[in-house]
Structure formats: C-alpha cells, structure tokens
C-alpha positions in Angstrom: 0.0 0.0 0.0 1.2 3.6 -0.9 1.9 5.5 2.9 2.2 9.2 3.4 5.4 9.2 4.6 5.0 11.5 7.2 2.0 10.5 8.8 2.4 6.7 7.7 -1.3 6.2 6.9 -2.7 5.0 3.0 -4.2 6.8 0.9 -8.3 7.2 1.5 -10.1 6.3 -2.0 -14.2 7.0 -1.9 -16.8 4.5 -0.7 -14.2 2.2 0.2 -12.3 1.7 -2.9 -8.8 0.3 -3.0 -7.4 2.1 -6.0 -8.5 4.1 -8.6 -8.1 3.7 -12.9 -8.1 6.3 -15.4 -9.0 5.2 -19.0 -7.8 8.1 -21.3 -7.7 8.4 -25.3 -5.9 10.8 -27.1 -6.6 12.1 -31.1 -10.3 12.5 -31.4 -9.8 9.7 -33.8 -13.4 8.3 -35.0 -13.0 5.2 -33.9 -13.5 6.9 -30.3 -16.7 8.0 -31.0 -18.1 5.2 -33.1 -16.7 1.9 -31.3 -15.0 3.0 -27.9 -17.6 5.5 -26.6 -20.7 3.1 -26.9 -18.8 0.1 -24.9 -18.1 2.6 -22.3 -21.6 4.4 -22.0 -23.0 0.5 -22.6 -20.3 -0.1 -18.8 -21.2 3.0 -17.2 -17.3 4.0 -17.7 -16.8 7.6 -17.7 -13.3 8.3 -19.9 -10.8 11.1 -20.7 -10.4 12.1 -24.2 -7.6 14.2 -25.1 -9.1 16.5 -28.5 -7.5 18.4 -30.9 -10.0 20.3 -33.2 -9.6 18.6 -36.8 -10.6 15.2 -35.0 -13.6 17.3 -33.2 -14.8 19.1 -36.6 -15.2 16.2 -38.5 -17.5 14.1 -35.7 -18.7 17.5 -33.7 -22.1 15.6 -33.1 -21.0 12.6 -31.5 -18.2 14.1 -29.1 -21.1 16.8 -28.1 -23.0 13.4 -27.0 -19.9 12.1 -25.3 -19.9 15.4 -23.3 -23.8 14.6 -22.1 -22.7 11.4 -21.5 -20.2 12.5 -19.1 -17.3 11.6 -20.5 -14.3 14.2 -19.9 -12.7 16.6 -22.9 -9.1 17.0 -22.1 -6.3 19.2 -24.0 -4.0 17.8 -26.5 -3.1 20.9 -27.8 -3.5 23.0 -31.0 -0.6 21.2 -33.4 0.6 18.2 -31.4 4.0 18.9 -31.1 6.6 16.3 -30.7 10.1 16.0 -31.2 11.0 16.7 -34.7 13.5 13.4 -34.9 9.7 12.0 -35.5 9.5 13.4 -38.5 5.7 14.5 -38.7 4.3 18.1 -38.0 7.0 19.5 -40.2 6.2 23.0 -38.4 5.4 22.0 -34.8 8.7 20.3 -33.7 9.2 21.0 -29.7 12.9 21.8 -30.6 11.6 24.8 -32.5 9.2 26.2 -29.6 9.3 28.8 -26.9 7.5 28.5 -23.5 5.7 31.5 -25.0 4.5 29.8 -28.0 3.6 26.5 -26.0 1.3 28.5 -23.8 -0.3 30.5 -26.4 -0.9 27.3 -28.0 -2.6 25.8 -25.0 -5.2 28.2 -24.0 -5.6 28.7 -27.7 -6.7 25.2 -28.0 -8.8 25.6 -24.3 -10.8 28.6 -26.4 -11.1 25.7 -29.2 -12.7 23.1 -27.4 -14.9 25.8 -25.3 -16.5 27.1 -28.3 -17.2 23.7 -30.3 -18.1 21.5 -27.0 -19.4 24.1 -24.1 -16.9 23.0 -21.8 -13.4 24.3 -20.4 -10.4 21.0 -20.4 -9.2 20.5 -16.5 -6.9 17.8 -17.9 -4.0 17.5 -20.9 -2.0 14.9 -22.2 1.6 16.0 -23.2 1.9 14.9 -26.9 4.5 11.9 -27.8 4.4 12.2 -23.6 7.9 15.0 -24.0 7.8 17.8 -21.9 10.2 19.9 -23.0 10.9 23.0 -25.7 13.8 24.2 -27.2 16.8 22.6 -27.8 20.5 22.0 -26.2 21.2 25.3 -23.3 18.3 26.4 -24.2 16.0 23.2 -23.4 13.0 24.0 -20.6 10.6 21.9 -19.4 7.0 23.4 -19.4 5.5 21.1 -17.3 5.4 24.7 -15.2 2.9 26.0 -17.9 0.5 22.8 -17.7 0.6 23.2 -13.5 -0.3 26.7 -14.2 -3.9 26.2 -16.3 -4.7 22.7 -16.0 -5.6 19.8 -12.3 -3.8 17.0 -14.3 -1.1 16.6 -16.8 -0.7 13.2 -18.3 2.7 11.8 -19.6 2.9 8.8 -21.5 4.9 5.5 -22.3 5.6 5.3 -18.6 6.6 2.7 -16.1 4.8 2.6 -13.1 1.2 3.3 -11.7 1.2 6.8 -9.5 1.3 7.4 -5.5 -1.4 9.9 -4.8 0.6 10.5 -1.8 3.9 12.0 -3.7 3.1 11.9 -7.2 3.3 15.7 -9.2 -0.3 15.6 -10.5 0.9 17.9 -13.9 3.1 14.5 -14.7 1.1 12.1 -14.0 2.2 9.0 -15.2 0.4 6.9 -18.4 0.9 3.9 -19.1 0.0 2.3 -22.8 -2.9 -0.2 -23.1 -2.4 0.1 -27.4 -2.3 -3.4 -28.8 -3.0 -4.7 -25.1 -4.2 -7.8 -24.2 -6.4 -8.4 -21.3 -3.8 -10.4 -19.5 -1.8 -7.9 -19.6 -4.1 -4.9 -18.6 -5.9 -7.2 -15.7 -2.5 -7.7 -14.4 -2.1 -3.6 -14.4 -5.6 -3.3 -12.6 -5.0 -5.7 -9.9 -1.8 -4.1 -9.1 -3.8 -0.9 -8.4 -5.8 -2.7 -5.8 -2.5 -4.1 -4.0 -1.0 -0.9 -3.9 -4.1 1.4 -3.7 -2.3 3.6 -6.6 -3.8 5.2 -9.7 -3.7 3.9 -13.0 -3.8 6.0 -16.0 -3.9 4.1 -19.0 -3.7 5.6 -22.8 -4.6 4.4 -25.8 -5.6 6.0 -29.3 -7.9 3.8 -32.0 -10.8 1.4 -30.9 -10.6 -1.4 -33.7 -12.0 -5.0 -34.5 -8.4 -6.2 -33.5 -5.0 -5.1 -32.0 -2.9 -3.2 -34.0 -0.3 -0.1 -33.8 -1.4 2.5 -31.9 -5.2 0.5 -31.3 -6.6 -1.5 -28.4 -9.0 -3.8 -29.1 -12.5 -3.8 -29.0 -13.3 -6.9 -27.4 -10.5 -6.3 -24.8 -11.7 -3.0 -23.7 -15.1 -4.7 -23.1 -13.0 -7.0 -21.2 -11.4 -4.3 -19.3 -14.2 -2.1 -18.9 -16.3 -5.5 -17.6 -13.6 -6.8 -15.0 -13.2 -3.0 -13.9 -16.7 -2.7 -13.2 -16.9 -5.8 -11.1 -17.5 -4.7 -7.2 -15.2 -7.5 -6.2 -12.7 -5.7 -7.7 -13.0 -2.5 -5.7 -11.3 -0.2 -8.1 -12.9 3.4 -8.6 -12.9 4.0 -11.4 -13.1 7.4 -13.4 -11.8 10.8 -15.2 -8.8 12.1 -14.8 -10.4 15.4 -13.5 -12.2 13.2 -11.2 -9.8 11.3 -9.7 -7.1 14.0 -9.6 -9.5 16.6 -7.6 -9.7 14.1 -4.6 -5.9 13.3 -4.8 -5.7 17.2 -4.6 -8.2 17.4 -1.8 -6.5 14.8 0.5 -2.9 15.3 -0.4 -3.0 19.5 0.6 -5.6 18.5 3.6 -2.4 17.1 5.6 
C-alpha cells in the first residue's frame, strides 16, 4: 500500500475503494466515438479524451453526446507537437518552440474546445508524452505552464502506476494499453488494488483487433467488464475526477 510518509497512513479512496483507474484516449480519432464510446456508456465508464480540433470538426455531433454522456474533454493541444526526430508536424517540432508559444498554443486550444463543446479542459496529455521545448542550453521543461492552467497533466509511455501521496499531478504517469491484451491490462488493474495507486492508461484507435497505436474492441469490453466488477473494488473514473480528490486529501495534511 502507498503511505504518506510523514503521517504513515494509505491513501483514503471513496466509498471504500482500494485504487482508482483512469481510461484516457488521445486524437479524437473516429474510432472513439463510433466503437469505444458506446462500450463505455454501454459499462457505465466515464473516460478522458484528449481532442484536438480537426478530430472534433469532422464528428462534432458525436463528441457533443460524449460530453452529455459525461465523459471528460481534455487538452491535447493546437498542433501536437513532438520532437522533430519524429518526422511529422513538419512545423510544430518541440525543438523549434518557446515557452511562450507552447502556452499561447494551449489556451488557444482551451478557447477551441470551449466554443465547439461548451466545456473548459481540467486535464491535458503531453503529446508523444515530451515535456520539453527548445533545444541544447536552451531546453526548458513546461510542465510549469501545464501546472499553471490545467488539475492534471498526463505523460505517456511510462513505467509505473502513480502514488497519490507523492506523485506531481501535472506528470502524472500513463501507461499504454495500445495493442493490449487483457492479461496484460488485468494484471495492471490488480496491481492498483494491491497498492491502492492510480492507473492511467492511454490508448488511441478502438478497432475490431489489436494493431499499432489501437486496443482492441473486445479487450476493452473486457477491461471495462472486469473493472466494473464490485469484487474488484477499483474506482474507477476521469482524470479530473480522480485527480480533484488526490488534490483534496494530499494538501488536507
């Protein structure tokens, strides 16, 4: 079990739960809205998407639905920067940014997804999971900018679940459940419940079968069906869910 280390107690999940899991999805890709959504609505699994606007444009309808649903609209930013040794976004490479332009980018993105969808993001998912700009001396991390306007910044491609009790909750930890199996995801969940930790699992496309950078349909019903079952005694929820009570009880003590 995760301790506070100064008071030595665990951490205090709602209604009794011993851990908590965070399902988030990044893109807008269609296949959100037209396989993954309806398995989570049909589970009563409320999610975190992580939007950009061409992906919200082109299905505007269905992600206004997701938003009734309940689901949560996170930030993925305007241009999804990455690193340029990727290749793609030939004029959004991190290398080439300023903390300036990063942050003008984010809220310009918030202002995106407020007018289309009605609703402000509380969450955002650092794209490729790098959280830097600039290049060499001039290299600066702005996770500082994320802390600023946003409860929750996701990483990704990580290693380990998070301790509510020490964890930075603008790098929270993802861990990828793309091409997953349910072996392999189970075994993530049930480490949540020994530890009483918080999973945050990312994925991208919902598809008939694994492939790059897609979980499976018939896994995540899996998931979202073992998950669900009280025995289990996981919470589980949004990332802007889940990181307000870390928030509460970690600045409470």
């Amino acid at each position: 079990m995760f301790f506070n280390p100064r008071l030595d107690k665990p951490f205090i999940w709602p209604n009794g739960k011993k851990g908590a899991v965070t399902l988030t999805f990044d893109d807008a890709r269609s296949s959100q809205t037209e396989l993954g959504i309806p398995i989570l609505n049909d589970y009563g699994i409320k999610a975190t998407f992580f939007v950009n606007q061409g992906g919200l444009e082109q299905e505007l309808e269905k992600w206004g639905k997701a938003v009734e649903a309940g689901h949560e609209m996170g930030n993925h930013t305007q241009n999804h920067p990455c690193s340029g040794n990727y290749g793609f976004n030939r004029d959004s490479y991190l290398e080439d940014y300023t903390l300036d332009r990063m942050e003008a980018e984010l809220l310009e993105a918030n202002e995106t997804i407020k007018k289309l969808l009605g609703v402000t993001p509380n969450s955002f998912a650092y794209p490729c999971g790098q959280t830097f700009v600039g290049r060499g001396t001039n290299c600066q991390s702005y996770v500082q900018i994320v802390a600023k306007h946003f409860l929750v910044g996701r990483s990704a491609f990580d290693e380990s679940i998070n301790n509510p009790w020490n964890m930075d909750l603008a790098q929270t930890m993802g861990l990828d459940m793309d091409m997953g199996n349910f072996d392999a995801l189970k075994a993530m969940v049930d480490g949540v419940h020994r530890s009483g930790g918080w999973l945050c699992l990312f994925g991208h496309g919902i598809g008939a079968e694994s492939a790059s950078q897609t979980l499976s349909a018939g896994v995540l019903k899996q998931l979202c069906e073992y998950m669900q079952d009280p025995a289990n005694e996981i919470w589980v929820d949004t990332a802007a869910a889940i990181g307000t009570h870390i928030k509460a009880q970690t600045t409470a003590v």
